[in-house]
N, C-alpha and C positions, 0 to 999 in steps of 0.2 A: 571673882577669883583673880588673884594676880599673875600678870604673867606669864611669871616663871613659873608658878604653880601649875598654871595651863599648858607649860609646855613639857612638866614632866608628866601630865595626864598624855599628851601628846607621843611622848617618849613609851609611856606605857603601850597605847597602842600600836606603835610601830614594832617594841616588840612583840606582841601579840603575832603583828602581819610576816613578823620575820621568820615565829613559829610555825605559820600555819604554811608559810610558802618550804618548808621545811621539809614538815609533814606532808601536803604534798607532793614534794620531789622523791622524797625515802621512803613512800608506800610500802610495806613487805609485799604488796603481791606486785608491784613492779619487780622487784627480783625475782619471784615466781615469774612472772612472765617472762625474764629476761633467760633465766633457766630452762624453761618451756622452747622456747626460739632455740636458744643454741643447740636443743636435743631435735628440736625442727629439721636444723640447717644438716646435723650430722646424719642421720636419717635420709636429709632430701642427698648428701653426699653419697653414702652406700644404697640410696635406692639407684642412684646415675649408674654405681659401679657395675652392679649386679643389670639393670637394662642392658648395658653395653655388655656386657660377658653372656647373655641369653638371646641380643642382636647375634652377636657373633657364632654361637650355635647355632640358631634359627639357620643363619645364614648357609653353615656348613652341612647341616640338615637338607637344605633346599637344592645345595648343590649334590649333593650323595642322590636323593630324590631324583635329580634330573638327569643324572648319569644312568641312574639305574634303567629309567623309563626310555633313556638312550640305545641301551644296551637289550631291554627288554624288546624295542622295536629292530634290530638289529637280530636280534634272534627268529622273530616272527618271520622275517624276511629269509632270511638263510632256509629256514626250517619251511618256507612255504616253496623256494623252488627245489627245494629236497623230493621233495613229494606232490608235486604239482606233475612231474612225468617229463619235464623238458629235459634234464640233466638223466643221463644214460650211463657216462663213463665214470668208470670204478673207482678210479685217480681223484676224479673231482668230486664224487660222491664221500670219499673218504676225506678230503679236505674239509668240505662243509661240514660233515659230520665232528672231524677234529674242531673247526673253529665255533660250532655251536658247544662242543664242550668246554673250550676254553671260558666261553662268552657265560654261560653260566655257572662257572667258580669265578668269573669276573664279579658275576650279579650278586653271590652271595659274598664275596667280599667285600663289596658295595652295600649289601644292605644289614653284613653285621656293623660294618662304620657306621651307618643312619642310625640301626638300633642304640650305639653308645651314643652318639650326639643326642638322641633321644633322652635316653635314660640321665645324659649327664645334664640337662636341662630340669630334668625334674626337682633338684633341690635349690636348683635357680628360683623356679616356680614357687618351690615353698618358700623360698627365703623373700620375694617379692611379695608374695602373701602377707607374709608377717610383718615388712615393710609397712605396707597399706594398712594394716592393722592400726599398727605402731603411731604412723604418723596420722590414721583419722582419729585415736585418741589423745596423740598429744595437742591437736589443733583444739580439738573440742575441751581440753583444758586451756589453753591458751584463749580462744573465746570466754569460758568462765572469767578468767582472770581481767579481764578485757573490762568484761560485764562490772567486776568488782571494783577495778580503777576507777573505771566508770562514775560510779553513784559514789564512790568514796571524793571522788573530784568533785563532782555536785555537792556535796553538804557541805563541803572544806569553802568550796567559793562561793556560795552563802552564807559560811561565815567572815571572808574576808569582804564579800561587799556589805556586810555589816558594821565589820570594822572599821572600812573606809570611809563609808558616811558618817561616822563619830569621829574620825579623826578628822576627817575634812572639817568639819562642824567645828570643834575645836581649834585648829589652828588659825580659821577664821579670825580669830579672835588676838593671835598675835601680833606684834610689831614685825615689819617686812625684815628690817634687818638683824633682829632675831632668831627668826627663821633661815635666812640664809647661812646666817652662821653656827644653830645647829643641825642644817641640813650636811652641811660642809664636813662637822663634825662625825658626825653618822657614819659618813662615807670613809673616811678617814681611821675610823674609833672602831670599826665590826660594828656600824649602826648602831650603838650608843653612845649618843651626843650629850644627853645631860642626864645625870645623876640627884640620888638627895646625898646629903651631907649629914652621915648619923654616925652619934656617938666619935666624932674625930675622925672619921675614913670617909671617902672617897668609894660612895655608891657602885662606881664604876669601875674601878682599879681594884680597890679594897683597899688600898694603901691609908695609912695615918696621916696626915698632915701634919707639919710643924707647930710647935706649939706656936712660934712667932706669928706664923701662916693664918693661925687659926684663929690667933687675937686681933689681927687684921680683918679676921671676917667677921667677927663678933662687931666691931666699929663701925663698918661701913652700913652704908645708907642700906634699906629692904629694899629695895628698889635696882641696888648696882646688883651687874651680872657678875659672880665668881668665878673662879676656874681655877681646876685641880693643876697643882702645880708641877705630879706627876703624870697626870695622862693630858689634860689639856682640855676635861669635860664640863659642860657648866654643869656648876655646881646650885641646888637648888638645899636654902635653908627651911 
């Protein structure tokens, strides 16, 4: 095979490699995944919210709690030398007696707050629930998807180290500075470097060539390398 024949066989598989490196970049389930994560990330954001706003009641909870259990020992005490028999006079029997009633409308004012810190925790609770829900299915989709990339990567680069070992094979078989020069080209051209020359256009471009143009390549040696005189790609006849 000539050459240049061999180097659009070469050209062929490079496109090939260019596809398949393509295809795996553009997966549709890397967009799944990528949709999956960002529903992750918003989820992992309003679970933050809602822990911090159910810390915060906790907290306020804990404190009404402890006031109370303050105030509840604080009565025990009043109330035990009430009637323990040391206190005799009327005056101070009537103070303690006033300040244990104070103390408990203290207490129930204390523990109707608790109750609402309570009660306003509960749709924290559920709404953390739903969270956790949320986010062990969106992971477990994200896994699938994972899985899918996965095995869809393994066939894809199977096929490309297939491709590679025939194009290796093949270029083998070029002249060095052939090669360089349609490598050059590649890079330069959206990685295609040479083209066939059908029907008057430019493989490559699409474009026509001049007739002039054209009657110059009908002349020249099988052997010279051509090139499009509007993209700059060798041209294989």
């Amino acid at each position: 095979m000539a050459p240049l024949d061999i180097l659009l066989e070469v050209q062929g598989r490079d496109t090939t490699l260019d596809q398949l490196a393509h295809r795996r970049a553009t997966l549709p389930a890397r967009a799944d995944l990528a949709a999956v994560e960002e529903r992750l990330a918003d989820i992992a954001a309003r679970r933050a919210r809602a822990e911090d706003d159910r810390r915060v009641l906790s907290e306020r909870q804990g404190r009404l709690e402890s006031d109370i259990a303050a105030v509840a020992r604080r009565i025990h005490e009043v109330e035990g030398r009430m009637y323990s028999g040391e206190v005799s006079a009327s005056r101070e029997l009537m103070a303690m007696s006033e300040e244990v009633e104070s103390l408990n409308r203290r207490r129930r004012e204390l523990e109707d707050m608790a109750f609402e810190a309570m009660a306003a925790g509960e749709p924290v609770d559920a709404e953390l629930a739903g969270l956790a829900a949320e986010q062990a299915g969106a992971e477990a989709d994200a896994e699938r998807l994972r899985g899918v990339i996965g095995e869809a990567e393994t066939e894809i680069d199977a096929e490309v180290a297939a491709e590679t070992q025939a194009r290796t094979a093949l270029a083998a078989d070029l002249p060095d500075e052939l090669t360089q020069r349609y490598e050059r080209l590649r890079v330069r051209l959206g990685g295609v470097g040479a083209a066939r020359l059908e029907h008057g256009s430019c493989g490559g471009c699409h474009l026509a060539l001049p007739a002039v143009e054209l009657d110059h390549i009908r002349r020249a040696p099988p052997e010279a390398i051509i090139t499009c005189e509007q993209c700059g790609r060798i041209l294989v006849r």
